[in-house]
C-alpha positions, 0 to 999 in steps of 0.5 A, spaced: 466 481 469 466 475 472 460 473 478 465 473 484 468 481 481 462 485 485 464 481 491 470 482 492 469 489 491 465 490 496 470 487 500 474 492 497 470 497 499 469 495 507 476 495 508 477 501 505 473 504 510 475 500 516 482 502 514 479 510 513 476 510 520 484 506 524 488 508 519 492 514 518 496 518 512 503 516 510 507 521 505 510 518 498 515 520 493 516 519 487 523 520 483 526 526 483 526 529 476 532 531 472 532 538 468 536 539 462 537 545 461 540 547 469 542 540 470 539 540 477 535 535 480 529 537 482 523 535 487 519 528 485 512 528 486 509 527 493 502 525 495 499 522 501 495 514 501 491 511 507 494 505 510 495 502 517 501 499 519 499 491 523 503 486 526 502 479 523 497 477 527 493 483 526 494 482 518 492 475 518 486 476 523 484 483 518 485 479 511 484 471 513 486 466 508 488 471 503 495 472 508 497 465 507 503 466 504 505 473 507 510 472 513 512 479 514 512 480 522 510 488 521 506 491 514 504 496 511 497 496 509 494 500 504 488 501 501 487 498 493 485 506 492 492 507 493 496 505 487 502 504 489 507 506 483 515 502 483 518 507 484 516 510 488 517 510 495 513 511 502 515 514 509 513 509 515 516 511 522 521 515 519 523 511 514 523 510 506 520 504 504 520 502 496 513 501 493 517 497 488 516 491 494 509 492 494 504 485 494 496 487 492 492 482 495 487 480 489 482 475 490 478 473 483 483 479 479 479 485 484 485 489 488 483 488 496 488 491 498 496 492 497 501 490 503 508 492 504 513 489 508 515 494 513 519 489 518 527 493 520 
């Protein structure tokens, strides 16, 4: 563990209040499953993240030099708790989102937070 690790927990660990107290719940799905036996698709998984959906400029001022090379004009931002999966998906104002494309945020290899272009 390196000095700078419990640092960046405790970054981790405000954020992830900040984003509790403005933030709200978004529903993720996962792939549908395949049954053999009756060759049906049925229902994936489902479960709900913590997150809040920001303008550039929101994001940039939230998350500081650590935005420096993200340049989506509206984002997802979900709390490092969330683990995102690729192949799931999440739903933000009506519409799917792939969490394939999602970035974590990792100063000193510590996961802050993850970001999701969420831009149409």
């Amino acid at each position: 563990m390196a000095q700078s690790d419990a640092f960046y927990q405790e970054i981790a660990t405000e954020v992830d209040g900040v984003l509790v107290e403005l933030g709200t719940s978004y529903s993720v799905r996962g792939p549908a499953v395949y049954d053999e036996t009756t060759l049906t698709r049925g229902k994936g998984s489902s479960r709900t993240v913590i997150g809040l959906v920001a303008e550039q400029a929101v994001a940039a001022n939230m998350l500081g030099d650590a935005m420096s090379t993200w340049t989506a004009r509206k984002s997802l931002i979900l709390q490092a708790s969330s683990l995102p999966q690729p192949e799931e998906e999440v739903l933000v104002d009506g519409n799917w989102f792939s969490l394939s494309e999602v970035k974590p945020i990792r100063p000193a290899d510590i996961t802050v937070v993850y970001m999701l272009d969420v831009t149409r």
